[in-house]
C-alpha positions as CSV (number, residue, x, y, z in Angstrom):
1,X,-24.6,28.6,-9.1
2,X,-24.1,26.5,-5.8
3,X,-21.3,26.8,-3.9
4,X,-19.8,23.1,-4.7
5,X,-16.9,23.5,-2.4
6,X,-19.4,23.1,0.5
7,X,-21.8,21.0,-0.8
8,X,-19.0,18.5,-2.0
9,X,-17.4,18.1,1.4
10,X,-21.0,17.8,3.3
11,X,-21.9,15.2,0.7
12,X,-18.5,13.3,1.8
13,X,-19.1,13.9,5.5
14,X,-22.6,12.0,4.8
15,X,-20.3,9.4,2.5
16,X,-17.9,8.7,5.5
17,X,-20.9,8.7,8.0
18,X,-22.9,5.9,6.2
19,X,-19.5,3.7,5.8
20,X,-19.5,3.2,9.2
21,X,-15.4,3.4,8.3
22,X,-12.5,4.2,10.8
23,X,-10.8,5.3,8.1
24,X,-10.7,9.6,7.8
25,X,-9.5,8.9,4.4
26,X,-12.2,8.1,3.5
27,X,-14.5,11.7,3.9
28,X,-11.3,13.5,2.3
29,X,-11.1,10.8,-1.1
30,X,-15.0,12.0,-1.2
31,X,-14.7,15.1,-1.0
32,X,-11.8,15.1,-3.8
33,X,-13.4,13.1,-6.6
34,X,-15.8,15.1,-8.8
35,X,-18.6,12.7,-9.2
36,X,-19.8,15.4,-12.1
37,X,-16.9,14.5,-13.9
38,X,-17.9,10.9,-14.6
39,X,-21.6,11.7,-15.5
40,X,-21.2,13.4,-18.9
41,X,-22.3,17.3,-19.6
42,X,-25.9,17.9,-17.6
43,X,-28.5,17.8,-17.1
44,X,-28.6,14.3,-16.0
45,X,-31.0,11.4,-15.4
46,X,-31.6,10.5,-11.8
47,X,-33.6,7.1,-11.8
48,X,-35.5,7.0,-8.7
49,X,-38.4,4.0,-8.0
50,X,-37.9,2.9,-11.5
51,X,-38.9,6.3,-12.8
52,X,-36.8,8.6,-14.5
53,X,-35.9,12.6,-13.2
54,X,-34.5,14.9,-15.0
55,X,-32.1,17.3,-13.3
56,X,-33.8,21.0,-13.4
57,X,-29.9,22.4,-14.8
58,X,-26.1,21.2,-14.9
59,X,-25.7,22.3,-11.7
60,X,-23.2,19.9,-9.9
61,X,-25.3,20.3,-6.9
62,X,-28.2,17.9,-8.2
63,X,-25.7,15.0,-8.2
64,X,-24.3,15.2,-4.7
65,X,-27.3,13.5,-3.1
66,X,-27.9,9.6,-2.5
67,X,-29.0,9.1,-6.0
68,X,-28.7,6.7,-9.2
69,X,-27.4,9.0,-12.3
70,X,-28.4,7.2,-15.6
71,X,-24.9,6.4,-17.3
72,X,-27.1,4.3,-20.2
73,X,-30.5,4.2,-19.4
74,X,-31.8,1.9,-22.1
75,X,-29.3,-0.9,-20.3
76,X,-30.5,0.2,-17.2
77,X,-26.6,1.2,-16.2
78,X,-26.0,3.7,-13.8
79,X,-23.7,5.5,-11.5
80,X,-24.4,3.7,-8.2
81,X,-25.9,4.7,-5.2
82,X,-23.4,6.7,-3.5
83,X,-24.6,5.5,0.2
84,X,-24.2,2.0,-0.7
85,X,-20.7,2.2,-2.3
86,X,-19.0,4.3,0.6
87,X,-20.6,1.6,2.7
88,X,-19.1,-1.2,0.8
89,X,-15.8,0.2,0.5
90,X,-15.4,1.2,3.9
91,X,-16.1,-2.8,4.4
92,X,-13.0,-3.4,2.0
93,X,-11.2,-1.2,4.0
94,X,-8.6,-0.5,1.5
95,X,-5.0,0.4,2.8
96,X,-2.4,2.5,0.7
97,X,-0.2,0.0,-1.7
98,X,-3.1,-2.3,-2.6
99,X,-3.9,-4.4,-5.6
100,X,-7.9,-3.2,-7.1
101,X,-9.7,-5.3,-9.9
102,X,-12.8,-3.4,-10.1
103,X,-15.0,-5.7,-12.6
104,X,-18.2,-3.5,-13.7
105,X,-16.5,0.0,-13.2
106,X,-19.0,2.1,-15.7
107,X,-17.3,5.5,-16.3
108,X,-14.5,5.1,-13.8
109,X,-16.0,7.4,-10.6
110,X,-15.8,4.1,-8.1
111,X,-12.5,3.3,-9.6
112,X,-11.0,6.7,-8.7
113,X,-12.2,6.5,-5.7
114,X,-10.6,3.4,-5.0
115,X,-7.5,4.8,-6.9
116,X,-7.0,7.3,-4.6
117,X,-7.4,5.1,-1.5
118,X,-4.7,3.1,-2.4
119,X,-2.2,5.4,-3.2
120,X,0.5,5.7,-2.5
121,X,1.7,2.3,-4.0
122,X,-1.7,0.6,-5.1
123,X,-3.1,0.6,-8.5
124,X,-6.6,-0.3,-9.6
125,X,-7.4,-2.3,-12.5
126,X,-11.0,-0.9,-13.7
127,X,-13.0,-3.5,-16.1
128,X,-15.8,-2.7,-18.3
129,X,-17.0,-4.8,-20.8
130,X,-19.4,-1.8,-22.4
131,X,-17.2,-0.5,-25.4
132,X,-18.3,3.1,-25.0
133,X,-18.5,3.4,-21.1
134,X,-14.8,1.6,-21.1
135,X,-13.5,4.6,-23.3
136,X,-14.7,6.9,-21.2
137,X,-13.7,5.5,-18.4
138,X,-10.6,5.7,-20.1
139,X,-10.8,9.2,-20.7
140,X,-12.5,10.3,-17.1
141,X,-9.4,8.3,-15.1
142,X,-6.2,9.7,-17.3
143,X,-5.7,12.4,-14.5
144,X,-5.1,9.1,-11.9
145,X,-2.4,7.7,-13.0
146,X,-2.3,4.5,-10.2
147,X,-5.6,3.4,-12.7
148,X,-5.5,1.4,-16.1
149,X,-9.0,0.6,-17.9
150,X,-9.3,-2.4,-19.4
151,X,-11.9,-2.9,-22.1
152,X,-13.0,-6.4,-21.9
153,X,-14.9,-9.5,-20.1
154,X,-13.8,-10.2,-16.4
155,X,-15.8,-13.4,-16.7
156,X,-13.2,-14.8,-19.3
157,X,-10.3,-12.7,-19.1
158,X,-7.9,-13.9,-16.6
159,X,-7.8,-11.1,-13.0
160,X,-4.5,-9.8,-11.4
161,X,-3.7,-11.2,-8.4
162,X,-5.6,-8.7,-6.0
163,X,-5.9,-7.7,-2.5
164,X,-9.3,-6.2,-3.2
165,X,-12.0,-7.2,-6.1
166,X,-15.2,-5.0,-6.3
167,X,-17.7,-6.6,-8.2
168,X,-21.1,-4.3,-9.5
169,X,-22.9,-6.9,-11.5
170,X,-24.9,-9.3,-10.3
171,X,-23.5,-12.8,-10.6
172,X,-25.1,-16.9,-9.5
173,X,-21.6,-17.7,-8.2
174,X,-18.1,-15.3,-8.4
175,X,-16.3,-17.5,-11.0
176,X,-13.4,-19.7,-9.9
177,X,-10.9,-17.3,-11.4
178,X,-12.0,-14.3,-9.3
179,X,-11.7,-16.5,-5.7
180,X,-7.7,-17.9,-7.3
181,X,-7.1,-14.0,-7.9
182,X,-7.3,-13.0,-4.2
183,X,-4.2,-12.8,-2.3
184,X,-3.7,-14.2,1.0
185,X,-5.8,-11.9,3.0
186,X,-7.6,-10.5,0.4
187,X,-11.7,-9.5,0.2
188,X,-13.8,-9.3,-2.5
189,X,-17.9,-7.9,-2.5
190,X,-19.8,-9.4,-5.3
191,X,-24.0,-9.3,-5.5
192,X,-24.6,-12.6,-5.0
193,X,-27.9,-13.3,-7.2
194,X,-28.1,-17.2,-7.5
195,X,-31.9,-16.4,-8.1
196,X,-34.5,-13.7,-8.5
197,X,-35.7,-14.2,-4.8
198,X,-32.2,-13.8,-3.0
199,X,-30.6,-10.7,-3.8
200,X,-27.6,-10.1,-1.4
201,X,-24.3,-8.5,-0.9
202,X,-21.2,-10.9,-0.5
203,X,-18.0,-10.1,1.3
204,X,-15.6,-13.0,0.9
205,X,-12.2,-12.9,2.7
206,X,-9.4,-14.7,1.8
207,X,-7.9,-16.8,5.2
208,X,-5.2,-19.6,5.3
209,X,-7.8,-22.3,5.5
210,X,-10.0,-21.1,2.5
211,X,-12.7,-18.6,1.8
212,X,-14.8,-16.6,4.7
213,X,-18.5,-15.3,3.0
214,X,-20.5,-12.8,4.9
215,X,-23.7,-12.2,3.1
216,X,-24.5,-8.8,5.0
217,X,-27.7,-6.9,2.9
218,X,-29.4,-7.2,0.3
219,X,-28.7,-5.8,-3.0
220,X,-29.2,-5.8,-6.8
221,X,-27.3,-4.7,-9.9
222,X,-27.4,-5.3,-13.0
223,X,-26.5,-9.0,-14.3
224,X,-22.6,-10.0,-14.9
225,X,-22.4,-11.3,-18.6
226,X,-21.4,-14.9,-18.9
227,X,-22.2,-15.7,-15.2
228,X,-25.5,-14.5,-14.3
229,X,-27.0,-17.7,-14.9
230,X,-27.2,-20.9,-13.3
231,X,-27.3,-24.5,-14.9
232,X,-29.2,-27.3,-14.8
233,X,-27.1,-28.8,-12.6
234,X,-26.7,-26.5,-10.3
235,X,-28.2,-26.3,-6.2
236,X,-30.3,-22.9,-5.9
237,X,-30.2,-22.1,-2.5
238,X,-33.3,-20.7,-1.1
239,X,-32.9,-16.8,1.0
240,X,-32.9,-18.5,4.4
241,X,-30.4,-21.0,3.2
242,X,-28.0,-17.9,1.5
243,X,-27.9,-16.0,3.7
244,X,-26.5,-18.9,6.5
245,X,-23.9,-19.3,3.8
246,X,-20.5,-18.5,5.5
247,X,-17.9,-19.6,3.3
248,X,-17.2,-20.6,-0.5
249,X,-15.1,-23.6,-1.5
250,X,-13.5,-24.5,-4.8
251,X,-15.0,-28.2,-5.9
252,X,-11.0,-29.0,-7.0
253,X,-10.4,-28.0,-3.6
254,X,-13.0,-29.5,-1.4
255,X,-16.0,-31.3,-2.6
256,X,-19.4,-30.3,-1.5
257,X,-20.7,-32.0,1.4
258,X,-23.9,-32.2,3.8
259,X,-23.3,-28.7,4.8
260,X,-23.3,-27.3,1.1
261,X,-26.4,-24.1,1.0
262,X,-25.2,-23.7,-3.0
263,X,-23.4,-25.3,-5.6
264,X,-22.4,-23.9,-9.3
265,X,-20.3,-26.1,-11.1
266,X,-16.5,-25.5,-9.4
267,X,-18.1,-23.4,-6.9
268,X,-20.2,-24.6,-4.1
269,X,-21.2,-22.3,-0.5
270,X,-21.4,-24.0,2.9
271,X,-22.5,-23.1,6.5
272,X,-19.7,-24.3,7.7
273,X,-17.1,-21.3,9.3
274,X,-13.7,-21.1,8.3
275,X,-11.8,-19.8,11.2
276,X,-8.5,-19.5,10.3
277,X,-7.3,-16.0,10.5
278,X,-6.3,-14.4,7.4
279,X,-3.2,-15.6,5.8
280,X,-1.1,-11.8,6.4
């Protein structure tokens, strides 16, 4: 058997490395979480270019790498690629004392990781709307106590006012719920997918004047149930007009104007900047 001690803590130096984080927290919160304790017994399923790899043994070792574990592999769920998360949450930057919704949290590894960021003071609230992957989620976070599972749909269910909201599903437009749920100052990442060609990563800050968007890389997850699909009505933007996207308004707020890139219903993106700094 490996020594796991070591390869845990080189895997986190590589996590913290590939943030691109100020934060030290963050190697030491990678290094701590057992990502082998949110996979289920090995071997596992590593899905890599679509094809599917079967760990050699249950060696923890085999999941310390920048690699997709199958969670439920007829859904195409998985445990996401480590690089990308630490890279995500290092944009978050979350600070001890925090508010977390985590909407999409599989079997809760993300969600500790996040748990333990904020502490002391913060809590995370993990959603999942997959009935089995909730309850182990369920199970897998009892030993963080700062993190409550909740089984249901983030689409319809109504979000805690949050500092931080980490989205892994792929949604056309984050709902207007999410965007009321941020504090003053708060961020969110969501996959923006308003259509199969644009694929991108959102981070959406939360300033006195409205809502910042960066779209910063591209990305894909799985779709977000109840809002992975846009209406007749809506404005598809096209990539080049995405990704100049660099803010999101509410329609009951603002509505849409010569400068709109995207517009869903009560949501609608712009070009234009909002410069305000954030509101804490």
């Amino acid at each position: 058997m490996s020594n796991i001690e070591d390869i845990r803590r080189f895997y986190a130096r590589l996590m913290a490395a590939n943030a691109g984080s100020s934060d030290p927290r963050l190697e030491e919160v990678f290094a701590s979480v057992p990502r082998e304790a949110f996979l289920g017994p090995g071997p596992w399923t590593i899905v890599a270019s679509g094809d599917k790899i079967t760990t050699p043994s249950a060696d923890p070792a085999h999941v310390y790498q920048n690699v997709l574990v199958a969670l439920d592999a007829d859904k195409g769920i998985n445990n996401g690629e480590p690089f990308l998360h630490a890279m995500w949450i290092g944009k978050l930057a979350p600070r001890p004392g925090e508010t977390v919704t985590h909407i999409g949290a599989g079997t809760g590894y993300y969600s500790a990781v996040l748990a333990k960021l904020v502490s002391p003071g913060g809590t995370v609230t993990a959603l999942e709307l997959d009935d089995r992957l909730a309850e182990l989620a369920r199970k897998n976070l009892e030993a963080y106590g700062n993190a409550t599972v909740v089984h249901g749909d983030a689409v319809t269910t109504p979000l805690p006012p949050s500092d931080i909201i980490y989205v892994n599903a792929g949604v056309v437009a984050p709902p207007a719920g999410w965007l009321k749920a941020l504090r003053p100052g708060g961020r969110m990442i969501f996959p923006w997918r308003p259509a199969e060609r644009v694929p991108l990563a959102v981070l959406v800050t939360r300033t006195e004047k409205g809502f910042a968007c960066n779209p910063f890389m591209r990305s894909w997850f799985i779709p977000c149930f109840g809002a992975s699909v846009a209406d007749l009505a809506a404005k598809i933007p096209t990539p080049e007009q995405a990704t100049r996207s660099r803010s999101i308004w509410l329609t009951s707020d603002k509505a849409p104007d010569r400068t709109a890139t995207a517009i869903f219903g009560d949501v609608w993106f712009s070009t234009k900047n909002v410069r305000a700094k954030p509101g804490r």
